[in-house]
ZAKE-196642 format. One line per field, with one value per residue (C-alpha): residue number from 1; x, z, y; residue in one letter; chain. Coordinates in steps of 0.02 Angstrom, whole numbers, plus 50000, padded with zeros to 5 digits. Example, Ala and Ser with C-alpha at 12.3 -4.5 7.8 and 13.67 -1.06 7.14 Angstrom:
BEGIN
resi <- 1, 2
c1 <- 50615, 50684
c3 <- 50390, 50357
c2 <- 49775, 49947
resn <- a, s
chain <- A, A
This chain:
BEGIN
resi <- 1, 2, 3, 4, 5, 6, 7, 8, 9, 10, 11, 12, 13, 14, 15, 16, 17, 18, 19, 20, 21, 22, 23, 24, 25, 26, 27, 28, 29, 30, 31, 32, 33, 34, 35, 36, 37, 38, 39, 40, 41, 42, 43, 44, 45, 46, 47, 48, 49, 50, 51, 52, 53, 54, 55, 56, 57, 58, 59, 60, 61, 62, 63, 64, 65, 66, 67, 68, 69, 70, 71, 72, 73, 74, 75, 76, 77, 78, 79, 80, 81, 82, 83, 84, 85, 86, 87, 88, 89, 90, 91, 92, 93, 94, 95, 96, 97, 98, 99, 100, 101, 102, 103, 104, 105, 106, 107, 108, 109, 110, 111, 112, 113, 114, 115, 116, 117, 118, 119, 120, 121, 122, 123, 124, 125, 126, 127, 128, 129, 130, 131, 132, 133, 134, 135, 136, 137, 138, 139, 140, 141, 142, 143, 144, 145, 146, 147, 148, 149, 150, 151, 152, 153, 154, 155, 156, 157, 158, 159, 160, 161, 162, 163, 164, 165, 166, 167, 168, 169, 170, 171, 172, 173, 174, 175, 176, 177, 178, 179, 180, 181, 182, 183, 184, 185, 186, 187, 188, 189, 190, 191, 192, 193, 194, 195, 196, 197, 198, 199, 200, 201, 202, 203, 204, 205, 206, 207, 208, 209, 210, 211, 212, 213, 214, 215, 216, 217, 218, 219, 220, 221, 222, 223, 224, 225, 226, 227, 228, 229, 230, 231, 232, 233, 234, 235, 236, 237, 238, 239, 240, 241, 242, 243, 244, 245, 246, 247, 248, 249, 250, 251, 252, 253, 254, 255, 256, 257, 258, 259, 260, 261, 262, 263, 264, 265, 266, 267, 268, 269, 270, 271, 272, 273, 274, 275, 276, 277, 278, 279, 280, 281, 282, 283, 284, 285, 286, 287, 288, 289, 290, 291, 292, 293, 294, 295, 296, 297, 298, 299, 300, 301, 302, 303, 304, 305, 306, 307, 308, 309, 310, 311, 312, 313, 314, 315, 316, 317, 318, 319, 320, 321, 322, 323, 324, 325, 326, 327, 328, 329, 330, 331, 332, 333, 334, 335, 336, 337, 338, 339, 340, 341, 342, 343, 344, 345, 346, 347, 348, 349, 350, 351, 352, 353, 354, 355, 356, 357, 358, 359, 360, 361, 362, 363, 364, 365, 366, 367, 368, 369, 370, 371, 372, 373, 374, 375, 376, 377, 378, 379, 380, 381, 382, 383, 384, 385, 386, 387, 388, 389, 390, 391, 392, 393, 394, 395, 396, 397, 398, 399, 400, 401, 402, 403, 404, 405, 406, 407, 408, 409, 410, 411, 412, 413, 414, 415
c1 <- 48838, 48841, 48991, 49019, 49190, 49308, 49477, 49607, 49779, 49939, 50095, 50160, 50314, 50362, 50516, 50497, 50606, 50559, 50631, 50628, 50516, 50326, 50374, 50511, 50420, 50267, 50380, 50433, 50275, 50211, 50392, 50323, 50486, 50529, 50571, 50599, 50764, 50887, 50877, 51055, 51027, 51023, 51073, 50923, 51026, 50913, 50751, 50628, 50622, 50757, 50678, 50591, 50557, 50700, 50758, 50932, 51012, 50913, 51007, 50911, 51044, 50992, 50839, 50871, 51032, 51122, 51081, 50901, 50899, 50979, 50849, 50698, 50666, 50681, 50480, 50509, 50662, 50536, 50386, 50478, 50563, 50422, 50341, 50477, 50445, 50275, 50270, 50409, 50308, 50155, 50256, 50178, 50250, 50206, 50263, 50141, 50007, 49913, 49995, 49831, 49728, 49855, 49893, 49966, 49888, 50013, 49970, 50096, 50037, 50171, 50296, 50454, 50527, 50684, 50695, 50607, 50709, 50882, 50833, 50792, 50935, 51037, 50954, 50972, 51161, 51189, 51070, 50917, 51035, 51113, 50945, 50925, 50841, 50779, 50704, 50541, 50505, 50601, 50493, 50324, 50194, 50167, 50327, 50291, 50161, 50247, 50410, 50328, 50215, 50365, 50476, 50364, 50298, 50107, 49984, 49828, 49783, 49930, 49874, 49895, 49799, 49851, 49740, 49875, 49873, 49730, 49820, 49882, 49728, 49619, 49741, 49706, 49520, 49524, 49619, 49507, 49364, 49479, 49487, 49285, 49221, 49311, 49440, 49603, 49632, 49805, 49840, 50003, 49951, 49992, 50090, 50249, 50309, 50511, 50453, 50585, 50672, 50707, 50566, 50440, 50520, 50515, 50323, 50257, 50340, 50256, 50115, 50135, 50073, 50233, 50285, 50439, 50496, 50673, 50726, 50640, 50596, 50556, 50410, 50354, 50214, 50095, 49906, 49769, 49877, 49841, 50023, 50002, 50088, 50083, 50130, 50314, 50359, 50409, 50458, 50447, 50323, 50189, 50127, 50016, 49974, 49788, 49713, 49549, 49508, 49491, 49650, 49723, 49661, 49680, 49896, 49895, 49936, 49950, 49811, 49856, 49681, 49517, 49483, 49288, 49257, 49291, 49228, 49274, 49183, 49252, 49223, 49195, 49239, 49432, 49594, 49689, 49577, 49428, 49257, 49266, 49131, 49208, 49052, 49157, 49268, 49112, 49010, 49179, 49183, 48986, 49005, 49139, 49036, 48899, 49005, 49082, 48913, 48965, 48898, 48983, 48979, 49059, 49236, 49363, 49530, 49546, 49707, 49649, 49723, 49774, 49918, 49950, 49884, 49739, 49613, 49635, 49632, 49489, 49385, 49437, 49366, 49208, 49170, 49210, 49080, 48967, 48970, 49010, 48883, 48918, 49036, 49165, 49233, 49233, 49355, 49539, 49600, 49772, 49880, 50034, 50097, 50160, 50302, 50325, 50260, 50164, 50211, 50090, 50017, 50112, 50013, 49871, 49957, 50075, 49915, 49836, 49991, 49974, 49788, 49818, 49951, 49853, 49763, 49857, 49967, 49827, 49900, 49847, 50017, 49974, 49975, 50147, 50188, 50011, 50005, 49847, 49708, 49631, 49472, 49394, 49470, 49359, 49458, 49331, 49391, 49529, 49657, 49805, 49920, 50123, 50103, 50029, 49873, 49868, 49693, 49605, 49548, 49416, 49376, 49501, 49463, 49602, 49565, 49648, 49614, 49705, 49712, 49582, 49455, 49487, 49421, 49458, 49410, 49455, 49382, 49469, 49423, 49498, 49477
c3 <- 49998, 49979, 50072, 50115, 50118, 49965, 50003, 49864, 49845, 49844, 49857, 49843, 49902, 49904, 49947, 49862, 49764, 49606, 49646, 49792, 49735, 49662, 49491, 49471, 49540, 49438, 49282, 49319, 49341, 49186, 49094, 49182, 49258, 49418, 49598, 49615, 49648, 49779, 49956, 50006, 50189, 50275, 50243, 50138, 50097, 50211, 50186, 50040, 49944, 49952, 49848, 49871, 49847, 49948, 49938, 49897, 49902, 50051, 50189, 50279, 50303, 50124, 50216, 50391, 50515, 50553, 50717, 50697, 50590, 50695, 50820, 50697, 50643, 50434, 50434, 50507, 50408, 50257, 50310, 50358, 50190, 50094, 50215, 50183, 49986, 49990, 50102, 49991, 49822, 49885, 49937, 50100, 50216, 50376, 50467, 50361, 50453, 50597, 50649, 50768, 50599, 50539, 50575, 50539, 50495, 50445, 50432, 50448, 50452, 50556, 50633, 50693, 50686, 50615, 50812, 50887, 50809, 50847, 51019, 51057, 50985, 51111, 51261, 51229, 51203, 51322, 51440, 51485, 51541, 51347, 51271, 51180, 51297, 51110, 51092, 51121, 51033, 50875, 50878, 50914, 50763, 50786, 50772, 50602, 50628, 50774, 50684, 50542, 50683, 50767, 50630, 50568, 50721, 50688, 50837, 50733, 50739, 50783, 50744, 50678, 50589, 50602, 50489, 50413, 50220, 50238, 50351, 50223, 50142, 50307, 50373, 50222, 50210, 50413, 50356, 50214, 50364, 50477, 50334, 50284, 50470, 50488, 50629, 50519, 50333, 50284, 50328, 50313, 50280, 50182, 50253, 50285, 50305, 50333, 50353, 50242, 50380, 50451, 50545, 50435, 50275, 50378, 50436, 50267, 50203, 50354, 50290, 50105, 50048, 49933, 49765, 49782, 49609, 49661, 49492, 49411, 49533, 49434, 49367, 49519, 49558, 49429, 49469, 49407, 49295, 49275, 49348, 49506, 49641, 49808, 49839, 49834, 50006, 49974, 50082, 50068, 50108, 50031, 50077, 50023, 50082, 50096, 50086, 50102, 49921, 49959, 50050, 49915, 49793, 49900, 49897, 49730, 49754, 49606, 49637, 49576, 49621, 49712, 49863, 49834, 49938, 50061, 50113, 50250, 50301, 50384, 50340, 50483, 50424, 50432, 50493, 50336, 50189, 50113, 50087, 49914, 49838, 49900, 49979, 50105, 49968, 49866, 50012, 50031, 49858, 49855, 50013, 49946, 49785, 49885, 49992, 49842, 49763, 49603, 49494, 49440, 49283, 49312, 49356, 49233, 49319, 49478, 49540, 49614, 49776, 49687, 49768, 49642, 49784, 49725, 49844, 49839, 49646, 49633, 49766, 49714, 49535, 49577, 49690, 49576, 49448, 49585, 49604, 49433, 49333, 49137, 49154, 49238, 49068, 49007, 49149, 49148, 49300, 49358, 49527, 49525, 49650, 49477, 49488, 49655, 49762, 49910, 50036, 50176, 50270, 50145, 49980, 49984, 50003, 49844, 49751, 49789, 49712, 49545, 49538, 49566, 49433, 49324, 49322, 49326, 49160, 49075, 49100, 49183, 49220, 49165, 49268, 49218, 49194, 49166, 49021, 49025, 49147, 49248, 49205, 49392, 49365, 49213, 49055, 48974, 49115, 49055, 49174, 49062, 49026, 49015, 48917, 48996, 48927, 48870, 48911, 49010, 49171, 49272, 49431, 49497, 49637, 49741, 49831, 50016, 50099, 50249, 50343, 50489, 50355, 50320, 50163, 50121, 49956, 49901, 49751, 49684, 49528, 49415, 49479
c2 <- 50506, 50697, 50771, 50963, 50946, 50901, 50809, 50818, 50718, 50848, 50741, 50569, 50485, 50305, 50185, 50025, 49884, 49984, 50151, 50277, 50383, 50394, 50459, 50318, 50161, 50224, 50229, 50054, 49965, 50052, 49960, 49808, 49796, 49692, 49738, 49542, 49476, 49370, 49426, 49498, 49567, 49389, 49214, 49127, 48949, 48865, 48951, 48853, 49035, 49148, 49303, 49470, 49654, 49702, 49862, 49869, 50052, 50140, 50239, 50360, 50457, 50540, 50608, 50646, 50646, 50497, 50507, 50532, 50386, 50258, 50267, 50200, 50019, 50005, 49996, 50177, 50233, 50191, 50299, 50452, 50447, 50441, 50559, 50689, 50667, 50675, 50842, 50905, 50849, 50950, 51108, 51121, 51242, 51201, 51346, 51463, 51329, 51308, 51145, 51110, 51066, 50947, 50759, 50611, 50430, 50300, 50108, 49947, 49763, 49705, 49859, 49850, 49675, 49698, 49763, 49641, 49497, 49594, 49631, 49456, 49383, 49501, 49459, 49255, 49285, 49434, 49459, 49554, 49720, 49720, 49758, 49913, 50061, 50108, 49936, 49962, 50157, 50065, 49904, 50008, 50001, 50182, 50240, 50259, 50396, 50480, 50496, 50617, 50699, 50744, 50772, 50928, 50963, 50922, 50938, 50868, 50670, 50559, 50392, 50186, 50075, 49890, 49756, 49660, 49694, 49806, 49935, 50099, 50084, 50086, 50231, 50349, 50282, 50355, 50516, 50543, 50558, 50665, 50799, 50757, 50818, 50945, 50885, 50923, 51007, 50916, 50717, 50645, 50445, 50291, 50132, 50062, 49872, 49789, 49622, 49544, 49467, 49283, 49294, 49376, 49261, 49084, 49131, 49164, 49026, 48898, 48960, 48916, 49057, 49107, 49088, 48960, 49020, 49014, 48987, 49157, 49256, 49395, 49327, 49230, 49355, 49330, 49385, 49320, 49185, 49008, 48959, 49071, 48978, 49106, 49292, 49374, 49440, 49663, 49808, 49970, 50123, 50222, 50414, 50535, 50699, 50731, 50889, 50994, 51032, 51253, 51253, 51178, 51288, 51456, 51398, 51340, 51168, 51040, 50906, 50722, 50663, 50672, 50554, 50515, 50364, 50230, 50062, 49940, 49771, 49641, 49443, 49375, 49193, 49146, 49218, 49209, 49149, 49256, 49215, 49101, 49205, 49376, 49454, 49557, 49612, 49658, 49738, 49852, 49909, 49949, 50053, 50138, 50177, 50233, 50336, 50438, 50443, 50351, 50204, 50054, 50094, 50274, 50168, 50162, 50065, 49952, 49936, 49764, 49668, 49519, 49440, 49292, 49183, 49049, 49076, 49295, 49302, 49210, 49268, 49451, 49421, 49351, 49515, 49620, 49516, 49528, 49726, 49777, 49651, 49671, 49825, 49721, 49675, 49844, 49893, 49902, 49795, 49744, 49702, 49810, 49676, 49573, 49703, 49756, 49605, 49610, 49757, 49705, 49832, 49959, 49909, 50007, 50170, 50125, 50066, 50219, 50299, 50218, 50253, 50438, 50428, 50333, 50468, 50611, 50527, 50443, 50261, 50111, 50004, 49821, 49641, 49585, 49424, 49371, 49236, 49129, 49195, 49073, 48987, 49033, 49221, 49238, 49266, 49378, 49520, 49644, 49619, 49726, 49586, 49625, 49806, 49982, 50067, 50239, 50298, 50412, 50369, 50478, 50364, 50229, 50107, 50011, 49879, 49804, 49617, 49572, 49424, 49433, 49464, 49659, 49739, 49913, 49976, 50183, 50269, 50419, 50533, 50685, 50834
resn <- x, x, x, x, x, x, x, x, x, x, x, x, x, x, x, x, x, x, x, x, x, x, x, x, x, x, x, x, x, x, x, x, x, x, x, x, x, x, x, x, x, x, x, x, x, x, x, x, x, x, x, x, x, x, x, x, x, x, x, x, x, x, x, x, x, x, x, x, x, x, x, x, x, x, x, x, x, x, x, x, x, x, x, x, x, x, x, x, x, x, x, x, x, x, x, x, x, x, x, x, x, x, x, x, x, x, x, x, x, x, x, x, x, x, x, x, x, x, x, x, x, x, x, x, x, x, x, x, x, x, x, x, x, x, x, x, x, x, x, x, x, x, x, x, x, x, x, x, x, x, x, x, x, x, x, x, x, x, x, x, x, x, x, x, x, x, x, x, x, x, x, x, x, x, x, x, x, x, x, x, x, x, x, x, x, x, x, x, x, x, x, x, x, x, x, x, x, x, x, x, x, x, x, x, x, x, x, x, x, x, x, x, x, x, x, x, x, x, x, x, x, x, x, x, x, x, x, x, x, x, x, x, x, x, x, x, x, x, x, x, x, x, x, x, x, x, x, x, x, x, x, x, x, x, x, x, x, x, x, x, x, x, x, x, x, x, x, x, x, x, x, x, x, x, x, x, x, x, x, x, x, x, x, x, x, x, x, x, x, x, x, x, x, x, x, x, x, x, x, x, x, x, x, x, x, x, x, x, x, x, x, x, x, x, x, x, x, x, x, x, x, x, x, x, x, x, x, x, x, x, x, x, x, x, x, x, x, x, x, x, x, x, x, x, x, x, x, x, x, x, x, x, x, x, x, x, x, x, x, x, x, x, x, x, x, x, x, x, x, x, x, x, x, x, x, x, x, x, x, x, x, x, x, x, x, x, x, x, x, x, x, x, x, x, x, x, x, x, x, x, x, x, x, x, x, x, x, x, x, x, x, x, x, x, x
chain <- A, A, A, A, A, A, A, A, A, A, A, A, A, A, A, A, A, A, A, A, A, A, A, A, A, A, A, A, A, A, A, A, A, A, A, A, A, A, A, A, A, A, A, A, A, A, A, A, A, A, A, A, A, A, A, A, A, A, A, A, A, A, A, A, A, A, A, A, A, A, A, A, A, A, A, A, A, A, A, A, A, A, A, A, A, A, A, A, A, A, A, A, A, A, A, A, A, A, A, A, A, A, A, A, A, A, A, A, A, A, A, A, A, A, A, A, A, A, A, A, A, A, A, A, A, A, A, A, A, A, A, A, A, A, A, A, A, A, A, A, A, A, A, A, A, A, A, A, A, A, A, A, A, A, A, A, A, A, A, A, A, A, A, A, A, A, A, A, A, A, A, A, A, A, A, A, A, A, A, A, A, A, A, A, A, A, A, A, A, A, A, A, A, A, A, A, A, A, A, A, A, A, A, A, A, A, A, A, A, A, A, A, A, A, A, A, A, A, A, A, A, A, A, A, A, A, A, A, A, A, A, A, A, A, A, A, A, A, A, A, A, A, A, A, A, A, A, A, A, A, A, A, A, A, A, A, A, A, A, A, A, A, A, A, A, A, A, A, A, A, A, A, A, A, A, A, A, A, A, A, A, A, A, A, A, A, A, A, A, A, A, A, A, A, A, A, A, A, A, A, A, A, A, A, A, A, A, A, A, A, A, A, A, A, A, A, A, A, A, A, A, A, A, A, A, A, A, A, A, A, A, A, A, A, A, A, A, A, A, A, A, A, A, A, A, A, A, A, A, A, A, A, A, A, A, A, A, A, A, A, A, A, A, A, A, A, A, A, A, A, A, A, A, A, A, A, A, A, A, A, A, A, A, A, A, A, A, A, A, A, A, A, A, A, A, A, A, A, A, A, A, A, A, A, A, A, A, A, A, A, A, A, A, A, A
């Protein structure tokens, strides 16, 4: 599809277990390091696995007032920190610009329930009148977005996105449009998640769906590998400022990356486990082809979903057979989530972080921890094992599945 309207990537900012900003955690994935370790903020000796991407070191108070802070769940803290990066990263000056044309579009999977859990412990061992008056503005999903709206003062789009694991990369995918038709020149958007909690840990685990690798955690996320046994639970928060490609270039901004194209389908089959063949996945990353007017063939680097779950990986691989053909194994492909784990509805925007620096550096970061590839994941497809690339990368493509059958797929190119 042919648009009129160009939208360009002009700052990143991140917290995750890797490092607090986008340069850092990009550096680390690219070492193949690990965010992985023991969970320290609550007592895991009776949960069945006691690991994660927890972030150790953060206190908001480095980016905003005390005060300020207090009032925001984690999953909030996180997205107005790397909100204030990212805006500072693209040198934005928002008081030089009409605020009316600029908004805000910020994703989580699951929102405040650090709150939620504190809140309720309080009223079973207080009382309904001890609950927090800020209890329900902290536990909100879009606190997220209205935080940064507020913060700068930005009368444009104020809005969520919730689909589970598919949520940053549906909330810049929606951005992206917002900029495209010529509603807004500048979005603020990516995704935030703090589910690393009792709750959020002792639900993932009911489900089976994580790595019990209690005894080496760091390489219990292991896409696409033959000894896969479930995904490693993350936090953390991903944003990226969005801009309109001549407003860009009339201020002089530096431009990580073009924004080309964006699919969504939906499965319609199961509320937490794809389609075995990965049509919706597949249908998702054609649309977004078609929607940034490129060819398979034209793709260089997929930052791909894969969650180190059995039924994801495999599914995920046979769509991207499916819409690639023969060039599949001429592709560099890896899941960044071998380092960081699995941020929920906060992935996408990180993974659309390391495909604009991928770009921008010339480096695909590889799959760490992947030893044997798995027979159904097709070995014969270059999935960057343990050690980073240096090569040059024109289009990138990251790819989103949430549970409730959401598939997001973004394509993004050199400018």
């Amino acid at each position: 599809m042919k648009h009129t309207r160009r939208v360009v990537i002009t700052g990143l900012g991140c917290v995750t277990a890797l490092g607090e900003s986008a340069h850092e955690m990009f550096q680390a994935v690219c070492q193949a390091k690990s965010g992985i370790s023991n969970i320290e903020s609550f007592d895991v000796s009776d949960f069945p696995v006691k690991f994660g991407g927890e972030v150790k070191n953060f206190a908001i108070k480095d980016h905003v007032a005390a005060r300020e802070g207090k009032r925001l769940d984690r999953f909030a803290q996180f997205a107005l920190a790397s909100a204030i990066q990212s805006v500072e990263d693209s040198n934005l000056d928002f008081s030089q610009e009409n605020r009316s044309r600029m908004g805000v579009l910020i994703g989580t999977g699951i929102g405040g329930l650090i709150e939620i859990e504190e809140q309720h412990t309080r009223l079973l061992r207080k009382g309904p009148r001890k609950v927090s008056a800020f209890c329900v503005p902290k536990l909100m999903g879009n606190a997220a977005s209205g935080v940064v709206s507020i913060h700068y003062g930005l009368k444009g789009p104020n809005m969520c996105v919730v689909t589970a694991c598919a949520s940053a990369s549906h909330a810049i995918g929606e951005a992206f449009y917002h900029i495209l038709t010529d509603r807004s020149d500048v979005m603020i958007t990516g995704g935030s998640e703090a589910a690393l909690t009792p709750v959020g840990l002792a639900s993932f685990c009911s489900l089976k769906s994580l790595s019990t690798r209690n005894d080496a955690p760091q390489i219990a996320s292991r896409p696409f590998d033959r000894d896969r046994d479930g995904f490693v639970l993350s936090e953390g928060a991903g944003i990226l400022v969005l801009e309109e490609y001549e407003h860009a270039r009339r201020r002089n901004a530096r431009i990580y990356a073009e924004v080309l194209g964006y699919g969504a389908t939906g499965d319609g089959y199961h509320i937490t486990a794809p389609l075995s063949d990965g049509r919706g996945a597949a249908d998702a990353m054609r649309l977004a082809l078609a929607d940034a007017d490129i060819r398979p063939e034209q793709v260089d680097y997929i930052n791909a979903h894969g969650t180190s779950t059995q039924l994801n990986d495999e599914a995920e691989s046979t769509a991207m057979k499916s819409v690639f053909g023969e060039h599949v194994y001429k592709l560099s492909v890896s899941s960044t989530k071998s380092s960081l784990g699995h941020l929920l509805g906060a992935s996408g925007a990180v993974e659309l972080i390391v495909c604009a620096k991928a770009i921008s550096d010339s480096v695909v970061p590889p799959t760490a921890n992947l030893e044997n590839v798995c027979k159904k994941c097709d070995p014969k497809i270059d999935y960057v094992p343990k050690t980073a690339r240096e090569m040059q990368v024109s289009i990138a493509m990251s790819n989103s599945l949430g549970f409730g059958g959401h598939n997001c797929s973004l394509v993004i190119g050199k400018v």
